[in-house]
PDB file of N, CA, C and O in Angstrom:
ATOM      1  N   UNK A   1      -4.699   2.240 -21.140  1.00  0.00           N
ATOM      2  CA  UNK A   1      -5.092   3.081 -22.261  1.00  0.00           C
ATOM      3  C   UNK A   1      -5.518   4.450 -21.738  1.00  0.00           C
ATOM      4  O   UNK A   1      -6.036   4.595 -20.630  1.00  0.00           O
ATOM      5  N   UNK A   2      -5.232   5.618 -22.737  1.00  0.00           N
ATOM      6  CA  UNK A   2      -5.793   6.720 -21.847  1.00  0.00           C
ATOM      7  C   UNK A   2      -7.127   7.365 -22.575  1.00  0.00           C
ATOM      8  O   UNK A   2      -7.495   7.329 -23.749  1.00  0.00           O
ATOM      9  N   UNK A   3      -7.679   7.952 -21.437  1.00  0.00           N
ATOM     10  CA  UNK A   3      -8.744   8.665 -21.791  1.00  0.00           C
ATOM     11  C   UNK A   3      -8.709   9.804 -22.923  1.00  0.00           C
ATOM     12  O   UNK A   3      -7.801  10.634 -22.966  1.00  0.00           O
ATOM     13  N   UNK A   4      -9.462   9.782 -23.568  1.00  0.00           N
ATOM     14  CA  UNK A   4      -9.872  10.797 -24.410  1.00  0.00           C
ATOM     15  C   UNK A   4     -10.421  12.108 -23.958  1.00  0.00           C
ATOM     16  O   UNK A   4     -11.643  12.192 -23.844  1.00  0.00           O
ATOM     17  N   UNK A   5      -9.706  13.097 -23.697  1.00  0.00           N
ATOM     18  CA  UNK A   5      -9.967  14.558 -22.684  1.00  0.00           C
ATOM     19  C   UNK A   5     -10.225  15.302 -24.349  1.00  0.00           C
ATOM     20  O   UNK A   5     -10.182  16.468 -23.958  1.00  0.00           O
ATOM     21  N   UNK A   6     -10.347  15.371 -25.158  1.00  0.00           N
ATOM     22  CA  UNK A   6     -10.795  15.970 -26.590  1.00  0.00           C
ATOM     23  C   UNK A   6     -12.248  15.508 -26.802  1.00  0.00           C
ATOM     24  O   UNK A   6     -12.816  14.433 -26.994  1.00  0.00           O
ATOM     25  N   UNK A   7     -12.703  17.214 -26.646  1.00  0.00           N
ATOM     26  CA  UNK A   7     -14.106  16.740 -27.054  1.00  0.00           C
ATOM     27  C   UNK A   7     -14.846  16.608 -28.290  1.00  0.00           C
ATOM     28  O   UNK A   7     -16.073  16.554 -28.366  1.00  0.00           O
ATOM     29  N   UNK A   8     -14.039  16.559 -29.240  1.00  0.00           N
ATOM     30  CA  UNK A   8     -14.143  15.768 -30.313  1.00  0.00           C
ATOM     31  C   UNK A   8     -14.029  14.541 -30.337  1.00  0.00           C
ATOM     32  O   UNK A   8     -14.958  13.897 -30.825  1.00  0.00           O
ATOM     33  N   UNK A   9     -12.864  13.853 -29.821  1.00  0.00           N
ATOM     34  CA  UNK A   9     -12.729  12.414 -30.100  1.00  0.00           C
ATOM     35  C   UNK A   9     -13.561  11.501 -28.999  1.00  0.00           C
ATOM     36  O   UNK A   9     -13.746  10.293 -29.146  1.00  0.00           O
ATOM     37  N   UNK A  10     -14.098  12.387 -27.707  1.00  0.00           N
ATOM     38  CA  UNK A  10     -15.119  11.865 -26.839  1.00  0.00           C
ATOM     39  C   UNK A  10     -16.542  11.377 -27.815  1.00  0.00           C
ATOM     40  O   UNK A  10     -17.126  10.295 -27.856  1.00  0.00           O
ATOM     41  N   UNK A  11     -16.820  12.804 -28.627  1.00  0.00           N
ATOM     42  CA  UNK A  11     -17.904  12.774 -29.555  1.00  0.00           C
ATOM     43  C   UNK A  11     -18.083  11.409 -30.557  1.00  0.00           C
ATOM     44  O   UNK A  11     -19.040  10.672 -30.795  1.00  0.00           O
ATOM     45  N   UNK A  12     -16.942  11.444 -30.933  1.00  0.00           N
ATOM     46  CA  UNK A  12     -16.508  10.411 -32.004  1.00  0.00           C
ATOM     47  C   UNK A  12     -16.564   8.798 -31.740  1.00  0.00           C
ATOM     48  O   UNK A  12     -16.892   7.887 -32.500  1.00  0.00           O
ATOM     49  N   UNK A  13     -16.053   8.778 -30.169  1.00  0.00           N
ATOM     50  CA  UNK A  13     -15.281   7.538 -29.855  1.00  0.00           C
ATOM     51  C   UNK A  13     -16.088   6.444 -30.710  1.00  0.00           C
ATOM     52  O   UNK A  13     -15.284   5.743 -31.325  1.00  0.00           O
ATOM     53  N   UNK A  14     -17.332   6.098 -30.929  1.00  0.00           N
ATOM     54  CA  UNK A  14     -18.038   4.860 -31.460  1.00  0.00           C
ATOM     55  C   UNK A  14     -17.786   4.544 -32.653  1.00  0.00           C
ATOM     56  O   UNK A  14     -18.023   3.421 -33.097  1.00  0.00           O
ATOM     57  N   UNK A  15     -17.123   5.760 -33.523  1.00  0.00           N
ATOM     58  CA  UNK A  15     -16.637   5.462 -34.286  1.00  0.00           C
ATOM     59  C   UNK A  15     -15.185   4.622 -34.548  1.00  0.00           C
ATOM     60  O   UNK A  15     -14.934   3.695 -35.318  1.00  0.00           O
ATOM     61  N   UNK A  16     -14.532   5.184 -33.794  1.00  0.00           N
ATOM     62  CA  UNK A  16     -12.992   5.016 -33.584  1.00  0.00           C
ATOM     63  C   UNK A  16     -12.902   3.232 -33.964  1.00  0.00           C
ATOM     64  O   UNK A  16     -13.898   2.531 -33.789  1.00  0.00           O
ATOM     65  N   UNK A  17     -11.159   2.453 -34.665  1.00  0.00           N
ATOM     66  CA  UNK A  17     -11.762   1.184 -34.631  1.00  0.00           C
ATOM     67  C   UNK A  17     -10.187   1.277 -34.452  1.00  0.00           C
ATOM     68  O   UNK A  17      -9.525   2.314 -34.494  1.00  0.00           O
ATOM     69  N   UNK A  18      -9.673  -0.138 -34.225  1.00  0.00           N
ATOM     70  CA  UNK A  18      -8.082  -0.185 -33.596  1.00  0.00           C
ATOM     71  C   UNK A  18      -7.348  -0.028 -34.948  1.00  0.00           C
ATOM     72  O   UNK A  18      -7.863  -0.473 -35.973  1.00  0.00           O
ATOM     73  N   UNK A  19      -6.435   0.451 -34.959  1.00  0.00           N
ATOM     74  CA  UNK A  19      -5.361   0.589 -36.258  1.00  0.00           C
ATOM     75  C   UNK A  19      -4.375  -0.316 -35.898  1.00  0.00           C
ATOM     76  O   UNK A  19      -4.052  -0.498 -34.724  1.00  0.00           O
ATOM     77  N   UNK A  20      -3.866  -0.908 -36.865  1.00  0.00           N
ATOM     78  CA  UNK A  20      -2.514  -2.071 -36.515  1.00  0.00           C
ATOM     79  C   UNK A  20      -1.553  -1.161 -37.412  1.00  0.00           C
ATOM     80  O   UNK A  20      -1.807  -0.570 -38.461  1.00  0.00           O
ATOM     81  N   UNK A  21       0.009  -1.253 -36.436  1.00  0.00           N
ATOM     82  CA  UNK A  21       1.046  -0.776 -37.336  1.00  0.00           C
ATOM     83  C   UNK A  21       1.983  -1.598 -37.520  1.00  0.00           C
ATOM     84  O   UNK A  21       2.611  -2.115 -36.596  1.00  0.00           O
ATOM     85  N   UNK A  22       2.224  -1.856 -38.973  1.00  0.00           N
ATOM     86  CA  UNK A  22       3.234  -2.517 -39.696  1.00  0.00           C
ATOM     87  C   UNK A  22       4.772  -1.548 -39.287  1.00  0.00           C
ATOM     88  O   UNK A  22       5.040  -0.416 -38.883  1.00  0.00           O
ATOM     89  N   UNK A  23       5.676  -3.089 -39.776  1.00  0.00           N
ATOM     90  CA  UNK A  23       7.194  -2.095 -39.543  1.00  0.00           C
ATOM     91  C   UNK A  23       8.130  -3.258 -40.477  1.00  0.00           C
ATOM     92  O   UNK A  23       7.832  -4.387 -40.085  1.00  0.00           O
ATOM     93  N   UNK A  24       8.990  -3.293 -41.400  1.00  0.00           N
ATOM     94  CA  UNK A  24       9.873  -4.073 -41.840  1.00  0.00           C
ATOM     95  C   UNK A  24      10.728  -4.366 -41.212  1.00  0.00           C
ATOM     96  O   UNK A  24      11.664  -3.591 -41.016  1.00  0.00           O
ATOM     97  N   UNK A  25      10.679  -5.471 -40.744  1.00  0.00           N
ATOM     98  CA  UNK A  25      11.948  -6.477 -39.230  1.00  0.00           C
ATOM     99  C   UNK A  25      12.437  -7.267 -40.978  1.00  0.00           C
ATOM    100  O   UNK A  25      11.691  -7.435 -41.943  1.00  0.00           O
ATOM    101  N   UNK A  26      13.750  -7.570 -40.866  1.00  0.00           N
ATOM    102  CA  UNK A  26      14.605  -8.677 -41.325  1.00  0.00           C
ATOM    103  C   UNK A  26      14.129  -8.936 -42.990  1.00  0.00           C
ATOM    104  O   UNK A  26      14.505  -9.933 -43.607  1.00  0.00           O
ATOM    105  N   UNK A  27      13.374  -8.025 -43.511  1.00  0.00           N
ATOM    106  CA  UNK A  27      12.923  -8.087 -44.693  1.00  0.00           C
ATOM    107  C   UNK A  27      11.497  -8.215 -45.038  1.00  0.00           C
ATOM    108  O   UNK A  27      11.025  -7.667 -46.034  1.00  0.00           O
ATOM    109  N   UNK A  28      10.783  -8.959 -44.192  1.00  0.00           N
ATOM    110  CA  UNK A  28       9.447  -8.425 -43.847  1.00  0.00           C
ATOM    111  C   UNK A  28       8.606  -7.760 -42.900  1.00  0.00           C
ATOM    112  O   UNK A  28       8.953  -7.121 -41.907  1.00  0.00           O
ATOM    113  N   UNK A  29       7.436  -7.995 -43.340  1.00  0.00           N
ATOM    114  CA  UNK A  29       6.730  -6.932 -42.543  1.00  0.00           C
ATOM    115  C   UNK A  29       5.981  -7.705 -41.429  1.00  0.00           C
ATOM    116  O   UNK A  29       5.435  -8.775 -41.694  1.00  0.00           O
ATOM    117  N   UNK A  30       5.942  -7.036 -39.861  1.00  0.00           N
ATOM    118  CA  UNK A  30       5.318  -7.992 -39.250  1.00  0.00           C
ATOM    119  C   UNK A  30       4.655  -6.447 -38.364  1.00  0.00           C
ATOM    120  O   UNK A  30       5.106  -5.303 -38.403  1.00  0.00           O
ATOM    121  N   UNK A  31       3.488  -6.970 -37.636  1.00  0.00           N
ATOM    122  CA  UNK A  31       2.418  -5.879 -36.943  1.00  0.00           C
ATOM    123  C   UNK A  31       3.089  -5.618 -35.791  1.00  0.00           C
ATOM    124  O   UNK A  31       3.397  -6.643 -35.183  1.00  0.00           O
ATOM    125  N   UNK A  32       3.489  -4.391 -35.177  1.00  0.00           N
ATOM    126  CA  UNK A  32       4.553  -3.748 -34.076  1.00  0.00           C
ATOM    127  C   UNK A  32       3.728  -4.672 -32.815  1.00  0.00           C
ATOM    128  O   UNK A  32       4.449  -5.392 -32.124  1.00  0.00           O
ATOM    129  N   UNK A  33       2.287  -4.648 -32.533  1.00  0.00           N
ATOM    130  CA  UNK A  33       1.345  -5.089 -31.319  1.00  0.00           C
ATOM    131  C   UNK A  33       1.753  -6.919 -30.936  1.00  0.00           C
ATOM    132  O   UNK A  33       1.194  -7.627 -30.098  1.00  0.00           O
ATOM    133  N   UNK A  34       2.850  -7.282 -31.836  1.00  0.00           N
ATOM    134  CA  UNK A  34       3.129  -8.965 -31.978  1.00  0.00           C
ATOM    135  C   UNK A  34       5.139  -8.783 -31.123  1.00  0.00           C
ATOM    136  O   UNK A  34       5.757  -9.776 -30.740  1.00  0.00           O
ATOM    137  N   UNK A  35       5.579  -7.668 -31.060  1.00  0.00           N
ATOM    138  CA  UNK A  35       6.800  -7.434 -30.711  1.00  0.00           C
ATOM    139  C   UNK A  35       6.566  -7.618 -29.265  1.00  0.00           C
ATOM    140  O   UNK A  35       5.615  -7.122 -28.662  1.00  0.00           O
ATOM    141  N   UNK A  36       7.778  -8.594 -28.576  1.00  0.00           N
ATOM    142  CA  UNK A  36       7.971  -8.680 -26.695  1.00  0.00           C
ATOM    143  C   UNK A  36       8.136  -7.215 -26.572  1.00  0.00           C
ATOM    144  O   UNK A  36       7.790  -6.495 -27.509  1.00  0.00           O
ATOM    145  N   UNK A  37       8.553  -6.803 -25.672  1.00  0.00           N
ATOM    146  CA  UNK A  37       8.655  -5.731 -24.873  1.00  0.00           C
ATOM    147  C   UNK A  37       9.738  -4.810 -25.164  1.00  0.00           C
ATOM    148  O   UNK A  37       9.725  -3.609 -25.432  1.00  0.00           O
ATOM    149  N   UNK A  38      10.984  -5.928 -25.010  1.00  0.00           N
ATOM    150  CA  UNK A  38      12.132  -5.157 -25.805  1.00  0.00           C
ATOM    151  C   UNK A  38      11.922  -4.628 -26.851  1.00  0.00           C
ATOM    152  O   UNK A  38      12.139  -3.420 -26.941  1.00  0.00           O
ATOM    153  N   UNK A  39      11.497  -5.269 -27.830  1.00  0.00           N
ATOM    154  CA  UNK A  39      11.446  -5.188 -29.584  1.00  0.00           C
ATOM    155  C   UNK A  39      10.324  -3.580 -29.385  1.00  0.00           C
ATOM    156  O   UNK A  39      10.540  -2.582 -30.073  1.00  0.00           O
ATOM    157  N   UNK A  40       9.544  -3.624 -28.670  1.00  0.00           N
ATOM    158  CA  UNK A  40       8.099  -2.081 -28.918  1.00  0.00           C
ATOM    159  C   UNK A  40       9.536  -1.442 -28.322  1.00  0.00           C
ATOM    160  O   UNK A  40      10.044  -1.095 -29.388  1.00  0.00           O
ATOM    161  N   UNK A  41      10.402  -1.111 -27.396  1.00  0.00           N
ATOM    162  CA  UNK A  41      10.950   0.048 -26.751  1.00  0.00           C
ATOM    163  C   UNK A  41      11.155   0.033 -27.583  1.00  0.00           C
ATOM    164  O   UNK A  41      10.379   0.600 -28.352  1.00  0.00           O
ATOM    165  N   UNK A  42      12.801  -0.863 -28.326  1.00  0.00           N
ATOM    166  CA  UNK A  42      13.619  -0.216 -29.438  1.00  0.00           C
ATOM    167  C   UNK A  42      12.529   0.280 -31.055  1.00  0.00           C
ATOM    168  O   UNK A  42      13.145   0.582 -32.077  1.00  0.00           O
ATOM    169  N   UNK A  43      10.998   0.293 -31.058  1.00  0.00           N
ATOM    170  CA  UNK A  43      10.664   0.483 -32.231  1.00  0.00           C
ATOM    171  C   UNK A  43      10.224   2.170 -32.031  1.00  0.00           C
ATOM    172  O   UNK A  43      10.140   3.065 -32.872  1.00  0.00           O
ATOM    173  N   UNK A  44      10.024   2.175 -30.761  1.00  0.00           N
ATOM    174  CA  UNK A  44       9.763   3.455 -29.951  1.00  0.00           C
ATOM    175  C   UNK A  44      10.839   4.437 -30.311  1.00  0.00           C
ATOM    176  O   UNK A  44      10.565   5.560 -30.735  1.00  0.00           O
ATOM    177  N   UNK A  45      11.822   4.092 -30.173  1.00  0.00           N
ATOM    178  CA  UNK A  45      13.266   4.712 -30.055  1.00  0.00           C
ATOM    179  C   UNK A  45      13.748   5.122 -31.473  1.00  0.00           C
ATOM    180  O   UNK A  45      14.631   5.960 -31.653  1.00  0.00           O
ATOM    181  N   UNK A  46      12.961   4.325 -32.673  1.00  0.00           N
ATOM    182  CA  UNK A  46      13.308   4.683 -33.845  1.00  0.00           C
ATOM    183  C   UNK A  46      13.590   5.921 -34.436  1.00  0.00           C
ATOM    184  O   UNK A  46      13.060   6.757 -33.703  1.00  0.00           O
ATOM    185  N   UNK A  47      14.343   6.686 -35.709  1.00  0.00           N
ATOM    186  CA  UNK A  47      13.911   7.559 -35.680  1.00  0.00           C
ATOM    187  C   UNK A  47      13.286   7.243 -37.662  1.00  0.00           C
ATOM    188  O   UNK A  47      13.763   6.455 -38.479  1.00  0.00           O
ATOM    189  N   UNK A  48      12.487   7.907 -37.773  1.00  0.00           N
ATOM    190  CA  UNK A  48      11.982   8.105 -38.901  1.00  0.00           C
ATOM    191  C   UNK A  48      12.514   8.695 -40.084  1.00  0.00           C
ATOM    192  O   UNK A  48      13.083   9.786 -40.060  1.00  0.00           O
ATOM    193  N   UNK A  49      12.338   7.960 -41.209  1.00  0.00           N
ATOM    194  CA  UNK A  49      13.519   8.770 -42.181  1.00  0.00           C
ATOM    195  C   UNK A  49      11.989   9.682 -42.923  1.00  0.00           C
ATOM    196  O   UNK A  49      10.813   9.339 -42.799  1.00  0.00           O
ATOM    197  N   UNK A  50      12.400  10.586 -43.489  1.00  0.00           N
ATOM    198  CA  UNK A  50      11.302  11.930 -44.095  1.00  0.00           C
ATOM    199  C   UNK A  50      11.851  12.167 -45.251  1.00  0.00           C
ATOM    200  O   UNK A  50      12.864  12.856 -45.128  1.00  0.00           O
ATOM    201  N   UNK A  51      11.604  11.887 -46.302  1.00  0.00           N
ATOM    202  CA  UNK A  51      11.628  12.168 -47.476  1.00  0.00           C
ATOM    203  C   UNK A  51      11.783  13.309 -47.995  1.00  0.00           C
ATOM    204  O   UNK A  51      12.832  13.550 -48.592  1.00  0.00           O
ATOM    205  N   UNK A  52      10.773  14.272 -47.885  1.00  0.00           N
ATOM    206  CA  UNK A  52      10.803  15.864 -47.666  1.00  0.00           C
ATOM    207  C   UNK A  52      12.213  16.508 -47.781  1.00  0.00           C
ATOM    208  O   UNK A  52      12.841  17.122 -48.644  1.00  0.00           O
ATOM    209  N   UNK A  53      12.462  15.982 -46.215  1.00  0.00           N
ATOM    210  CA  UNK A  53      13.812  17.230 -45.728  1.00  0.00           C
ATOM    211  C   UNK A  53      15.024  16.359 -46.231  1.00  0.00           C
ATOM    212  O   UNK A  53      16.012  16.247 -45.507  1.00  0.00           O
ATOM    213  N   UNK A  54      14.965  15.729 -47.480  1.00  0.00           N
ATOM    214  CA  UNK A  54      16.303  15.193 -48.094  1.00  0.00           C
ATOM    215  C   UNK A  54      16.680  15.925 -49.039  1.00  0.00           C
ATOM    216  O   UNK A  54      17.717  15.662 -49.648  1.00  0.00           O
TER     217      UNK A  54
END
């Protein structure tokens, strides 16, 4: 994990609490932190669709 070099979020850290991220695999939704190794690269690799610039 890396250090926090922002001295804001140094300030903060006690606050800070873990966030889990969801992703839709095969029709549902399952938490990215439950994916082997392969499965996090290729979720890494994704690209994001943006609503916006459509």
């Amino acid at each position: 994990m890396k250090t926090a070099t922002n001295p804001i979020l140094e300030e903060k850290q006690h606050l800070r609490t873990k966030c889990l991220v969801y992703t839709r695999v095969m029709g549902y939704h399952r938490p990215v932190e439950s994916f082997n190794i392969g499965k996090k690269g290729e979720h890494k690799q994704r690209t994001h669709f943006n609503e916006e610039k459509c």
